[in-house]
FILUMPA-396570 format. One record per residue: residue in one letter; x, y, z of N, C-alpha, C in turn. Coordinates in steps of 0.05 Angstrom, whole numbers, plus 5000, padded with zeros to 4 digits. Layout:
# residues N
(kolvex "A",(X,Y,Z),(X,Y,Z),(X,Y,Z));
...
***
This chain:
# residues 321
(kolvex "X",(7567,9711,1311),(7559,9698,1286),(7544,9719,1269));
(kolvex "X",(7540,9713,1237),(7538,9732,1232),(7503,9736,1224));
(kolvex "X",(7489,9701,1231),(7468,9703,1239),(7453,9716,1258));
(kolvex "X",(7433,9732,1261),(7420,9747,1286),(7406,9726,1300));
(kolvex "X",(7396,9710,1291),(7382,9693,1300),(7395,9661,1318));
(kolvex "X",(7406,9662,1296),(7433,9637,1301),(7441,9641,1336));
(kolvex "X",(7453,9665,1328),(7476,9684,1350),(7452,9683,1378));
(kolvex "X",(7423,9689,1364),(7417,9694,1402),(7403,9677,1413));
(kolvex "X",(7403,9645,1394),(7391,9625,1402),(7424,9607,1414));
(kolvex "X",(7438,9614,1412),(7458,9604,1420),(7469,9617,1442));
(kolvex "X",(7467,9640,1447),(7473,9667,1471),(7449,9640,1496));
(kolvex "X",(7429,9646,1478),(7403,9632,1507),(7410,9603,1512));
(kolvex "X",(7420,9589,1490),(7433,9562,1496),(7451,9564,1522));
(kolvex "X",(7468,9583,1517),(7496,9578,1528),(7492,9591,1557));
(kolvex "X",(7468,9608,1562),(7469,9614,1589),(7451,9592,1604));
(kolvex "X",(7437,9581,1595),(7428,9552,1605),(7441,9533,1618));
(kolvex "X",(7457,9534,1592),(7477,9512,1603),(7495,9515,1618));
(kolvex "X",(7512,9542,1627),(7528,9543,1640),(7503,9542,1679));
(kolvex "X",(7479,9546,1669),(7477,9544,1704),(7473,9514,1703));
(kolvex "X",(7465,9494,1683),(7469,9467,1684),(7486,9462,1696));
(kolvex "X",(7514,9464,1675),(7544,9461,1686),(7551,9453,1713));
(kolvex "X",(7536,9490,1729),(7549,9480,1758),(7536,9465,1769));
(kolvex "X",(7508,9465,1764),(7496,9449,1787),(7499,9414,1783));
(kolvex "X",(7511,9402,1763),(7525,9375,1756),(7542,9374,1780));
(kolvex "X",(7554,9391,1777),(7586,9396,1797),(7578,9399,1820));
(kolvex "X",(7550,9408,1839),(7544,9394,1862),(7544,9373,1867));
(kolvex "X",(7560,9373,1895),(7571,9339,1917),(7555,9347,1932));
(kolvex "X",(7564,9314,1952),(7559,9314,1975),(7559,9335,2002));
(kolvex "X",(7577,9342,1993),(7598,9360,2007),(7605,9385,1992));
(kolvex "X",(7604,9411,2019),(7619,9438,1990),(7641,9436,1994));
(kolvex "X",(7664,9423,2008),(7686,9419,1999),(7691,9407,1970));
(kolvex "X",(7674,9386,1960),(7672,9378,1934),(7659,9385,1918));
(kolvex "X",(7648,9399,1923),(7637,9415,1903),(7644,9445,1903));
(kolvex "X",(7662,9459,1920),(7675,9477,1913),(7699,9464,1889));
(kolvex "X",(7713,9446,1900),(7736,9433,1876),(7717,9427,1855));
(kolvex "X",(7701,9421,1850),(7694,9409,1819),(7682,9430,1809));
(kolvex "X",(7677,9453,1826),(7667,9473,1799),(7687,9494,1799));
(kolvex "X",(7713,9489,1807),(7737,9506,1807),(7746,9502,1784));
(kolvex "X",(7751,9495,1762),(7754,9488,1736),(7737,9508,1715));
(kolvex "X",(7711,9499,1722),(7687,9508,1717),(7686,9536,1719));
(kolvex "X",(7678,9546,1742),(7678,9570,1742),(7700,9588,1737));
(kolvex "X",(7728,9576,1728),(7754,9593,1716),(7743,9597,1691));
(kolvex "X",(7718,9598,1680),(7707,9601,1646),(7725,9574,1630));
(kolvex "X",(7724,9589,1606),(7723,9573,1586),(7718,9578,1552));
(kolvex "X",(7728,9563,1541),(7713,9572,1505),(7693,9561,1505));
(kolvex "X",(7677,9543,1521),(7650,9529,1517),(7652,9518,1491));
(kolvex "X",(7681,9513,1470),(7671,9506,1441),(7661,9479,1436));
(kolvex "X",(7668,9460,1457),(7653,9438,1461),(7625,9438,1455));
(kolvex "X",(7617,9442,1473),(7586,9459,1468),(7570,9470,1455));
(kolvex "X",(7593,9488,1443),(7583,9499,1414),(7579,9484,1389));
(kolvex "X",(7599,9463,1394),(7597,9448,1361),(7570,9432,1373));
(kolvex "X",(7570,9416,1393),(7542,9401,1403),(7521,9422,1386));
(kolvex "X",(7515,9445,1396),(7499,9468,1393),(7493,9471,1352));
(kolvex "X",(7510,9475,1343),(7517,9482,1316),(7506,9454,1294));
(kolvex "X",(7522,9430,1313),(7514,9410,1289),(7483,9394,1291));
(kolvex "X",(7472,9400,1313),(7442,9395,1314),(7424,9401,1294));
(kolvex "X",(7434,9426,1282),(7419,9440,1257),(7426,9427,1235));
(kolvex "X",(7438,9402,1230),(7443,9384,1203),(7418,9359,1201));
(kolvex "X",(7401,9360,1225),(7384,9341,1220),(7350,9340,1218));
(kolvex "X",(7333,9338,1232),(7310,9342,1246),(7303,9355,1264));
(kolvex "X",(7278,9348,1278),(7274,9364,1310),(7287,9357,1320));
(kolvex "X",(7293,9382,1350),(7316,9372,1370),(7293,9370,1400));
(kolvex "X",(7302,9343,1413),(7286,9353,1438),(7319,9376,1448));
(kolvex "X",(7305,9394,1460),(7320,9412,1476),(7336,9403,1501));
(kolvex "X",(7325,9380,1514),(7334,9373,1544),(7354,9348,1526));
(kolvex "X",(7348,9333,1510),(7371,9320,1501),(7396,9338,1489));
(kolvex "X",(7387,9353,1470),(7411,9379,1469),(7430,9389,1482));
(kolvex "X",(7410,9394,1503),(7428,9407,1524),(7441,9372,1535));
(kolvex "X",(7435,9351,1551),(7449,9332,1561),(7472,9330,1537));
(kolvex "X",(7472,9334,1525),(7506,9328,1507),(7520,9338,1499));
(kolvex "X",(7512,9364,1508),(7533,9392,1510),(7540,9388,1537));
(kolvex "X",(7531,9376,1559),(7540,9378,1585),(7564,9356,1588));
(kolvex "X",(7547,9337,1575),(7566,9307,1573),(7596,9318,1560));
(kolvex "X",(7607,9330,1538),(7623,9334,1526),(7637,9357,1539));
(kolvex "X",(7626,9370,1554),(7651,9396,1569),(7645,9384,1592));
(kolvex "X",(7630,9369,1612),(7637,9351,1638),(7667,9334,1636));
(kolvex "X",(7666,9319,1616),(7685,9292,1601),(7711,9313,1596));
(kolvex "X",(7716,9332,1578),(7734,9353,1585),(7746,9370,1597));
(kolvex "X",(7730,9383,1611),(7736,9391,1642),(7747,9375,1662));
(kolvex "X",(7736,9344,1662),(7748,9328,1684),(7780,9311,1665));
(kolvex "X",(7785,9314,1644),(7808,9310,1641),(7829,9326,1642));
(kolvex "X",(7818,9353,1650),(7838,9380,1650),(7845,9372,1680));
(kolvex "X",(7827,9371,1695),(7847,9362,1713),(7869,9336,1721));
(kolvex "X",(7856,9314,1706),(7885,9297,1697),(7904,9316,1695));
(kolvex "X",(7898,9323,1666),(7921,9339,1657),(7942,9359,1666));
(kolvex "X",(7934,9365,1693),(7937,9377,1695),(7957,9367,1728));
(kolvex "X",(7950,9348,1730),(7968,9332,1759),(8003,9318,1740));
(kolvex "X",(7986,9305,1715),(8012,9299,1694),(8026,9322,1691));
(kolvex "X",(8030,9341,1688),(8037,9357,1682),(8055,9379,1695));
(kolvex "X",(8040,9367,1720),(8054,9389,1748),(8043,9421,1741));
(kolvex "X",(8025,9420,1726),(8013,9456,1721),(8005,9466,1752));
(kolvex "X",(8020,9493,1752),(8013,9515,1774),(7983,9536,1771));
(kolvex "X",(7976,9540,1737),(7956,9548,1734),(7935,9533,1718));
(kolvex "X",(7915,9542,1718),(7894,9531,1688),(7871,9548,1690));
(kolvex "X",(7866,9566,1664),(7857,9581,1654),(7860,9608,1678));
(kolvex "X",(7889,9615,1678),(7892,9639,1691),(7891,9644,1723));
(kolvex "X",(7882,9613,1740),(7877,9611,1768),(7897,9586,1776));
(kolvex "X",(7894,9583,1801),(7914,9563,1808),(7905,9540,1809));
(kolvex "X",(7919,9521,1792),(7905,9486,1794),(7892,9482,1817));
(kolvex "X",(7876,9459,1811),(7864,9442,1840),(7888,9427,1843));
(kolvex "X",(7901,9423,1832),(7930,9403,1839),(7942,9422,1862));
(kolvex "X",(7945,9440,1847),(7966,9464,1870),(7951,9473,1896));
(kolvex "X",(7928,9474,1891),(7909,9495,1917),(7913,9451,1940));
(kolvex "X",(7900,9438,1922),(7887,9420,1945),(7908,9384,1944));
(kolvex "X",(7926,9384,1927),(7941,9367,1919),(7937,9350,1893));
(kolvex "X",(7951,9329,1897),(7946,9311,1865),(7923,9288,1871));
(kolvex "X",(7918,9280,1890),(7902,9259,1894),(7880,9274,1895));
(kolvex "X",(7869,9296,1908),(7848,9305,1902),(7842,9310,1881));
(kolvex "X",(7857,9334,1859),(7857,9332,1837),(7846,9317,1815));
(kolvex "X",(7864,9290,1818),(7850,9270,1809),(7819,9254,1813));
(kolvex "X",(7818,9256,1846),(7795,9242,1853),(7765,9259,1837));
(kolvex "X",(7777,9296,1830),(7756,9312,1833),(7745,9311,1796));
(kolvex "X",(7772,9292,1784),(7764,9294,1752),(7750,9266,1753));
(kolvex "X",(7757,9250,1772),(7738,9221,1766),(7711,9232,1771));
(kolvex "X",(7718,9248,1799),(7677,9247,1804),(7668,9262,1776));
(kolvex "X",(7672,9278,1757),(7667,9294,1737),(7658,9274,1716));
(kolvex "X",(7679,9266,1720),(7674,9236,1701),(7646,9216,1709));
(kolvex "X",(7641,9219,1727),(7623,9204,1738),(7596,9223,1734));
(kolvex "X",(7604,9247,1731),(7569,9264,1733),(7566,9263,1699));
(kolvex "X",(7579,9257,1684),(7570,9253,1653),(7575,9237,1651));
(kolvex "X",(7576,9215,1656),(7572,9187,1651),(7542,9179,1661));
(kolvex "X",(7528,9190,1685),(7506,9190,1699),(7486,9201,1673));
(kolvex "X",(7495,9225,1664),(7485,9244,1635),(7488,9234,1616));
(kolvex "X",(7500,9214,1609),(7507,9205,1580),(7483,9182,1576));
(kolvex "X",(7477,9165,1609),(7464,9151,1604),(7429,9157,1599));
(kolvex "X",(7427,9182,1606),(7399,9185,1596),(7389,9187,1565));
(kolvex "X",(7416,9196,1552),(7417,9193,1526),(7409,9171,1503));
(kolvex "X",(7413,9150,1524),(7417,9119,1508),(7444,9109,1505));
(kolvex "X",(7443,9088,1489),(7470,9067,1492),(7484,9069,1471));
(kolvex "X",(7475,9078,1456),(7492,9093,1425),(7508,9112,1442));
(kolvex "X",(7501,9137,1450),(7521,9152,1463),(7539,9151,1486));
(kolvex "X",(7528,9135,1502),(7541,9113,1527),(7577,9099,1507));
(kolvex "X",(7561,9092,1490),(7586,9084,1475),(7603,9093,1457));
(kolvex "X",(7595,9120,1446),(7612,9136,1435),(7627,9152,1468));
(kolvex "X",(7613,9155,1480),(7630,9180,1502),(7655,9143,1514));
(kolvex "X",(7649,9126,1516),(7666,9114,1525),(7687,9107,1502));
(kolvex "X",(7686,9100,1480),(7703,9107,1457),(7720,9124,1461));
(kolvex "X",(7712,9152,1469),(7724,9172,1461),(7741,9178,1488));
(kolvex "X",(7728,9167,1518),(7750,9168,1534),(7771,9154,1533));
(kolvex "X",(7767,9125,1521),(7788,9106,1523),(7812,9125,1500));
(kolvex "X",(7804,9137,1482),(7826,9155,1462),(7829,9176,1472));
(kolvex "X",(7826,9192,1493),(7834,9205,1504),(7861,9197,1528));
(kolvex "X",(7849,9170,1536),(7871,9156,1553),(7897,9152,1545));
(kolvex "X",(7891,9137,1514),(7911,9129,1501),(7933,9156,1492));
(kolvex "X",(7920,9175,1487),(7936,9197,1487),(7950,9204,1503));
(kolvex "X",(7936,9206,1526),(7955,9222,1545),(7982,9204,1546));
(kolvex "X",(7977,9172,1550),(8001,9160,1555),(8020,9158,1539));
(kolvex "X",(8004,9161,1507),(8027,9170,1487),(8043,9191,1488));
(kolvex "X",(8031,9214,1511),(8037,9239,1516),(8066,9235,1531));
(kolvex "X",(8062,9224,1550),(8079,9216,1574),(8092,9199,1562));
(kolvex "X",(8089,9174,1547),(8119,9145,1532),(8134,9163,1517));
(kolvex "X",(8123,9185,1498),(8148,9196,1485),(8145,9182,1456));
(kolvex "X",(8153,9196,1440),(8155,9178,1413),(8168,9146,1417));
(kolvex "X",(8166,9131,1403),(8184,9107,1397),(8207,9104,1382));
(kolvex "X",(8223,9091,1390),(8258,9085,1366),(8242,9090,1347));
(kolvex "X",(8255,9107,1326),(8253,9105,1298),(8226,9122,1288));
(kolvex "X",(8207,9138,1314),(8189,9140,1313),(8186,9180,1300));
(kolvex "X",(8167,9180,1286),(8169,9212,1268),(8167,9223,1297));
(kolvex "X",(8174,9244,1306),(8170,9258,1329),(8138,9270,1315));
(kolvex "X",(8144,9274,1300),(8118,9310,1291),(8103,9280,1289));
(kolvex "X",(8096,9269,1271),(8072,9244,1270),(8062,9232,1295));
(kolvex "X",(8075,9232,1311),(8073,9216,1337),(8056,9236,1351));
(kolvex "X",(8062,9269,1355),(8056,9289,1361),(8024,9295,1356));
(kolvex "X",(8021,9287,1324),(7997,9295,1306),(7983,9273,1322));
(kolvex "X",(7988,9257,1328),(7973,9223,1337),(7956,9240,1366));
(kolvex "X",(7977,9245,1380),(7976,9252,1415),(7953,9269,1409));
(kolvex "X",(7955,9294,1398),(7934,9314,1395),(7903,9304,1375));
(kolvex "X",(7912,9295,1374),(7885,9275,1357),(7871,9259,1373));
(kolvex "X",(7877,9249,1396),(7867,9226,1408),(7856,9250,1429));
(kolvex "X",(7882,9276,1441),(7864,9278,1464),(7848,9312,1456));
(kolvex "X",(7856,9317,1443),(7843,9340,1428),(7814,9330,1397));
(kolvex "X",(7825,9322,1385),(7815,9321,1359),(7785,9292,1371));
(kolvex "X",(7786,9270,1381),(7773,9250,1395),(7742,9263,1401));
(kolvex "X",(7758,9286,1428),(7727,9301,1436),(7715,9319,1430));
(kolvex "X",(7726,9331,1405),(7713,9352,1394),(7698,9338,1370));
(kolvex "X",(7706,9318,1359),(7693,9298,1335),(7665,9281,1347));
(kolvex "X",(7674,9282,1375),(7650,9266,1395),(7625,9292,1395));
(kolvex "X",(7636,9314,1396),(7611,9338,1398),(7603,9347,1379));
(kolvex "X",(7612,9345,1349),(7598,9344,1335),(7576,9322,1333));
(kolvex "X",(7589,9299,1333),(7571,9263,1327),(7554,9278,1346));
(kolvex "X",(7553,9277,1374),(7526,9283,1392),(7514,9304,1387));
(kolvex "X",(7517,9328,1370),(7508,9349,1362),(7482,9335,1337));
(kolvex "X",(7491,9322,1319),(7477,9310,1294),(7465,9288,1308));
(kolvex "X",(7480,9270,1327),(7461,9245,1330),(7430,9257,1350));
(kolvex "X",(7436,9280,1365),(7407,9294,1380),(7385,9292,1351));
(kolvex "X",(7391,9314,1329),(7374,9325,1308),(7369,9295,1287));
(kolvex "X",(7372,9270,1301),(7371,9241,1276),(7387,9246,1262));
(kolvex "X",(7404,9269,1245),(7416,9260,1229),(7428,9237,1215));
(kolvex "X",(7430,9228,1178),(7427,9207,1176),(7469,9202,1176));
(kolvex "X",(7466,9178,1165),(7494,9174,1167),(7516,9193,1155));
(kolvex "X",(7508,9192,1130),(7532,9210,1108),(7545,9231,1126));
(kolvex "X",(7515,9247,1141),(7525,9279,1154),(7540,9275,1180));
(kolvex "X",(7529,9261,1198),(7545,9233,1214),(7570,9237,1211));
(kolvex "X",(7576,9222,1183),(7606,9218,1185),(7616,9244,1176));
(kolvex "X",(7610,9268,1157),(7621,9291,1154),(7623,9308,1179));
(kolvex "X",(7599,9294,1198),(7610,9320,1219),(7634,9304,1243));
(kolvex "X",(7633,9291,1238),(7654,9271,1251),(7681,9274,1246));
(kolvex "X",(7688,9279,1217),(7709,9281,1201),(7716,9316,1202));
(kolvex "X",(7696,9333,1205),(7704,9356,1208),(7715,9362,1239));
(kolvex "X",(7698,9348,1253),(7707,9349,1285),(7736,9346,1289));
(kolvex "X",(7747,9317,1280),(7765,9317,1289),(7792,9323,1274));
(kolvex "X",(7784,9338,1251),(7811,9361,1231),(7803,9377,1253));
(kolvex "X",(7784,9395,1252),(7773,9422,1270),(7796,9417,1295));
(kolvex "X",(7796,9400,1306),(7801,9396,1337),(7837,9400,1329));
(kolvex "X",(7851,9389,1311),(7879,9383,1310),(7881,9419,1299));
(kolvex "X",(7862,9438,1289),(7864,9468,1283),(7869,9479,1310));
(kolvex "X",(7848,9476,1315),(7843,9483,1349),(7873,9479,1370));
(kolvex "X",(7892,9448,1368),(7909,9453,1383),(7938,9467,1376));
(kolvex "X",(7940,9453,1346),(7958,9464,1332),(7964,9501,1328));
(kolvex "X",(7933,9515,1329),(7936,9548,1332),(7946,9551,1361));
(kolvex "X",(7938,9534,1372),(7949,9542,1407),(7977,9547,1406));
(kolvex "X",(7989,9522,1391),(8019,9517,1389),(8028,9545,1377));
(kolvex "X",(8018,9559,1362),(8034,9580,1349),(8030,9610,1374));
(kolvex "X",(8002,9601,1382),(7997,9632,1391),(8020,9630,1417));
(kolvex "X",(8026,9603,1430),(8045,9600,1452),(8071,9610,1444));
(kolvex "X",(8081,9618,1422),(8098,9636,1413),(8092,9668,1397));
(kolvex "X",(8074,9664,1392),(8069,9689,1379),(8055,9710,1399));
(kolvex "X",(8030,9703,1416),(8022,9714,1436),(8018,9738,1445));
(kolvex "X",(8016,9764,1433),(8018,9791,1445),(7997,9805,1459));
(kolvex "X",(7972,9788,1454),(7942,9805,1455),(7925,9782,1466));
(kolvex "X",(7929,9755,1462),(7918,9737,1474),(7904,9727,1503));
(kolvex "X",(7918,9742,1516),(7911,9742,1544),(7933,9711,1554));
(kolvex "X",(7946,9701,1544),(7957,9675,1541),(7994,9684,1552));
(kolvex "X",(8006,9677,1567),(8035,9685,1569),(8046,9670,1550));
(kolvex "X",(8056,9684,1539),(8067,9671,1512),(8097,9656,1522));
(kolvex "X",(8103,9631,1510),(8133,9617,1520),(8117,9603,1544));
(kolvex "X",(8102,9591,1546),(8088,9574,1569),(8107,9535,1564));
(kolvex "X",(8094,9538,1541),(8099,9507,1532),(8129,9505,1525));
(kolvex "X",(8133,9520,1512),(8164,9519,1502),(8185,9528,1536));
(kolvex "X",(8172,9545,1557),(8184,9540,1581),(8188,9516,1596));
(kolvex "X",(8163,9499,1586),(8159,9475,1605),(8170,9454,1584));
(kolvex "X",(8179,9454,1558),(8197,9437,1541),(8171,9419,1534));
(kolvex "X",(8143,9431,1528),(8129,9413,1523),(8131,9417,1484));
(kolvex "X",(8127,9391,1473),(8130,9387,1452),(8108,9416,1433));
(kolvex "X",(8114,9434,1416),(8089,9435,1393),(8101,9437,1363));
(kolvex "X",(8078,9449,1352),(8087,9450,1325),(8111,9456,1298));
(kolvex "X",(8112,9494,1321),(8144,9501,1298),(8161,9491,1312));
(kolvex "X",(8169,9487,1338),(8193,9472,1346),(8192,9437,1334));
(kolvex "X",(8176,9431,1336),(8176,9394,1323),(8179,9406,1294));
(kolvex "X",(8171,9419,1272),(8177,9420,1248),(8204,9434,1246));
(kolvex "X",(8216,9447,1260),(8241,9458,1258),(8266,9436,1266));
(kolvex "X",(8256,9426,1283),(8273,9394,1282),(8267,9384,1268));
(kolvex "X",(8254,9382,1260),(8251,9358,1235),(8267,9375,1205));
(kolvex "X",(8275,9390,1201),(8277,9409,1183),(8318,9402,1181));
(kolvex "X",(8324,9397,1203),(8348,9386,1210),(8369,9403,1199));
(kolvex "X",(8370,9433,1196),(8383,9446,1187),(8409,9459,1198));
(kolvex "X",(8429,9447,1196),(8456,9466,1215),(8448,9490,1221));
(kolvex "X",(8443,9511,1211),(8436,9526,1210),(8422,9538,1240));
(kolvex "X",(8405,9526,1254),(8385,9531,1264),(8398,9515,1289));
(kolvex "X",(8426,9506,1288),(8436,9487,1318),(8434,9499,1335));
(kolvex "X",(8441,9532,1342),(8449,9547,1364),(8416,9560,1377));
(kolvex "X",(8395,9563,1360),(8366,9570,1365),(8359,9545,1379));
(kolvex "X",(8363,9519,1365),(8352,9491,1379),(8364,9488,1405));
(kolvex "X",(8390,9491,1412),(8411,9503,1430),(8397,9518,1457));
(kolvex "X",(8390,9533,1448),(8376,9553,1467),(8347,9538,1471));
(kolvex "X",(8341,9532,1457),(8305,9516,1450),(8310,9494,1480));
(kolvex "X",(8332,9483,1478),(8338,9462,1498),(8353,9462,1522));
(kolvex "X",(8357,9490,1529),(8374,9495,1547),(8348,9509,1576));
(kolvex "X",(8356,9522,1594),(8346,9529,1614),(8333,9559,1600));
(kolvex "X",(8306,9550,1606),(8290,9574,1594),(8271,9586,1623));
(kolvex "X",(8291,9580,1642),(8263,9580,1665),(8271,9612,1670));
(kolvex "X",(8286,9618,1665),(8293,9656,1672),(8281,9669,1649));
(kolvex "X",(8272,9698,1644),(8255,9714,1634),(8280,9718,1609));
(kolvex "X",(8300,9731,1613),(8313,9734,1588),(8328,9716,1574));
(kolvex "X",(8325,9697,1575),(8325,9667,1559),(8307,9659,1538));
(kolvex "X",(8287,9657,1555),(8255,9651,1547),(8254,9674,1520));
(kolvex "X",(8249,9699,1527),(8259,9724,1507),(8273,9720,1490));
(kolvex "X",(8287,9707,1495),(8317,9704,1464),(8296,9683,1447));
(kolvex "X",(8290,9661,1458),(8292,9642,1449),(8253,9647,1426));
(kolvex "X",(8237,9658,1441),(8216,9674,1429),(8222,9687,1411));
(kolvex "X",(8235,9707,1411),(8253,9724,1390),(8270,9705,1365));
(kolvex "X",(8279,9688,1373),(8297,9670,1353),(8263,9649,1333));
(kolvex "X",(8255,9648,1346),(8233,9637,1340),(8211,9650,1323));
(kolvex "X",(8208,9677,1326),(8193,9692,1315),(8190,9702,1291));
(kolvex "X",(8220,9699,1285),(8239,9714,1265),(8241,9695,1243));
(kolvex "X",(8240,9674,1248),(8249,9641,1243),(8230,9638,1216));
(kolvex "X",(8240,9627,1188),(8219,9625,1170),(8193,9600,1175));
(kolvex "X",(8204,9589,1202),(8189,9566,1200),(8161,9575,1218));
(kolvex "X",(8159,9602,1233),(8136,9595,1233),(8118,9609,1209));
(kolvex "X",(8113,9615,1191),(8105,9611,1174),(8100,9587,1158));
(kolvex "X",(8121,9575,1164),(8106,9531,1149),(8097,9529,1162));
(kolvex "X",(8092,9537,1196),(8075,9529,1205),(8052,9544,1201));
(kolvex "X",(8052,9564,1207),(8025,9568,1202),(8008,9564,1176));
(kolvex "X",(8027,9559,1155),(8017,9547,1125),(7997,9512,1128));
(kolvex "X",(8011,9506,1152),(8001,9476,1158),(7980,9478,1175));
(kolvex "X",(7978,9495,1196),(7943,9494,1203),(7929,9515,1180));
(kolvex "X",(7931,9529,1171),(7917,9537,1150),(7908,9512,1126));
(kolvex "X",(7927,9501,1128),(7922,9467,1107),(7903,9454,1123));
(kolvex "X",(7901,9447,1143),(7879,9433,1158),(7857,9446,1161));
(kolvex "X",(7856,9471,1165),(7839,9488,1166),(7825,9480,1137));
(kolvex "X",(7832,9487,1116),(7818,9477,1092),(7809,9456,1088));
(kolvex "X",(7828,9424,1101),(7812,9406,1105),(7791,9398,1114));
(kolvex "X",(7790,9417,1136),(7769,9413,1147),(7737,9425,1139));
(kolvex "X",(7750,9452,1114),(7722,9462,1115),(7709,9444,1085));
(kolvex "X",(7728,9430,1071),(7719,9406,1059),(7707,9379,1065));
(kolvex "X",(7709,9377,1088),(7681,9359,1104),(7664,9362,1108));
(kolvex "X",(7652,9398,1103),(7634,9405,1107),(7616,9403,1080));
(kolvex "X",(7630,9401,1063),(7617,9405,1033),(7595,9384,1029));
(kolvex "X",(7595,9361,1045),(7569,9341,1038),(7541,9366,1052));
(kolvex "X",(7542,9377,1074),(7528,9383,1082),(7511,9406,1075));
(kolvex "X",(7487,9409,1081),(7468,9433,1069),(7476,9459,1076));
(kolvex "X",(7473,9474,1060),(7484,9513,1065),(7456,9524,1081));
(kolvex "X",(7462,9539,1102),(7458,9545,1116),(7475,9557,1143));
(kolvex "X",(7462,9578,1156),(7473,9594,1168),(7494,9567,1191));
(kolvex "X",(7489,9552,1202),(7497,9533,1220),(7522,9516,1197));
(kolvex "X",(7518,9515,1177),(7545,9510,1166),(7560,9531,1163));
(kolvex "X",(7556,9557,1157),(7568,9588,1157),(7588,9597,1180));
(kolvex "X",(7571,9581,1203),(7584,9584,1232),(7599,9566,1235));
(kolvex "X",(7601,9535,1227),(7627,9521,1224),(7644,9526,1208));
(kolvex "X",(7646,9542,1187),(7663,9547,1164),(7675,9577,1178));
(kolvex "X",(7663,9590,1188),(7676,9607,1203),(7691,9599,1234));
(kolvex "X",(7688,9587,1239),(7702,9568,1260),(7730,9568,1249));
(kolvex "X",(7732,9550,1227),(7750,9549,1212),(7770,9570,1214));
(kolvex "X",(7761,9596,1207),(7773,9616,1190),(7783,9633,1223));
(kolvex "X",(7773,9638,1255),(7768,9643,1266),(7802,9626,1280));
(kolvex "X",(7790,9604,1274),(7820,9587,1283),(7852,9601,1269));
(kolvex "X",(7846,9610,1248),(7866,9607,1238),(7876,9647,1236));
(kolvex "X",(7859,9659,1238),(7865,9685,1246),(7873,9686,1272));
(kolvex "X",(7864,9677,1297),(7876,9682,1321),(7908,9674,1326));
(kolvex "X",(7917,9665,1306),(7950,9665,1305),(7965,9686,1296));
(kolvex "X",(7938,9701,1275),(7953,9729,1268),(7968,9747,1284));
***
């Protein structure tokens, strides 16, 4: 950040919290509590956290131990849906190590994102019942997503819209939840409330939508690029390139849909993709959200903590470069 101050009150935040983190993720047992901080300790962007962290500064005093409880609550509640996500999915890795699905099975997996679920829900409640009920809001739209994830569009249904829906509920939901708990810590009054609410959850559809591009573009990322488009999972330039319905583009879509599980396939089809004018609309369209988003910020006061959300913004949208 390009605050000095900002930057090393947030450095001291963030190492706090991460020894928080694990010790939430102590069980009964270190068999369960090796699995629940296997997630955890694979790192992370902490940006959950960070927006918690960032939008506190839109209101009043902060108690610190409430601060910190809703930065825990919001990457606990995320963390334990990655591993959902990650049994749906049949994923071999997550964040670079081998699933709890793959090391210990799917039922554990699962069992190890409920208990997660269960250690911020325990956290949410010291908060009060205002946030009790936003974090349950926001899981029930996270639910709804995923299963929108898994039904598939409907007859007649926009693919890309349906798409924009899915990532909104399970992306865009909990990052709009960490702002609200970021402002609701500092009192914030309503207006900023709803601006940081409204920035959260554009921010969050930036956030998945740049994923979608860097999963093709990829060179420096640390990210294997052709992940999603290997596994035929839906994103951005492939849903806008179908939608674009151009003869033109049958024998790329062709390949887009064919067996990409061998290395020089995958290659073509990256290559055909790369070259492609469409990712450029795409990236024209999170750059569009990107702006939308830093126009939610305009109710709010200038200051270095809006500087750092507006750079958020701009941060999203360069890492596709």
């Amino acid at each position: 950040m390009a605050d000095a101050t900002l930057d090393d009150s947030l450095t001291t935040f963030l190492a706090t919290f991460e020894e928080r983190l694990a010790a939430l993720a102590v069980a009964g047992s270190p068999f369960v509590t090796e699995a629940a901080r296997h997630i955890i300790a694979a790192g992370g962007k902490r940006f959950r956290p960070l927006l918690v962290f960032l939008a506190s500064h839109f209101g009043g005093d902060v108690d610190e131990d409430d601060l910190m409880r809703a930065a825990l609550v919001m990457e606990l509640t995320h963390v334990a849906s990655l591993y959902h996500d990650d049994v749906m999915d049949m994923a071999e890795l997550r964040r670079g190590a081998p699933s709890a699905n793959r090391l210990w099975g799917n039922s554990v997996a699962i069992l190890v994102g409920d208990y997660l679920f269960a250690r911020a829900s325990t956290t949410v409640a010291e908060l009060g019942v205002e946030y009790v009920h936003l974090q349950a809001e926001t899981f029930s739209r996270l639910v709804q997503g995923q299963i929108a994830e898994t039904k598939g569009p409907g007859d007649g249904e926009d693919p890309l819209a349906h798409y924009i829906q899915v990532i909104a509920d399970k992306t865009g939901s909990l990052i709009a939840a960490s702002a609200l708990f970021g402002g609701m810590v500092a009192g914030a009054d309503r207006a900023v409330l709803d601006a940081l609410a409204a920035f959260g959850e554009e921010v969050g559809l930036v956030f998945q939508l740049s994923d979608d591009l860097i999963d093709i573009t990829s060179t420096k990322t640390g990210k294997t690029p052709g992940t999603d488009l290997r596994e035929g999972v839906p994103t951005l330039p492939v849903l806008m390139l179908r939608q674009e319905a151009d003869p033109a583009d049958a024998e790329l879509l062709a390949l887009i849909d064919g067996d990409l599980s061998g290395d020089e396939a995958l290659a073509e089809a990256l290559d055909g993709l790369r070259a492609h004018p469409i990712m450029g609309k795409a990236k024209a369209e999170v750059e569009r959200r990107a702006d939308v988003a830093r126009g939610h910020l305009a109710p709010l006061p200038d200051g270095e903590a809006k500087d750092a959300l507006l750079q958020v913004c701009t941060d999203l949208v360069e890492r596709t470069s």
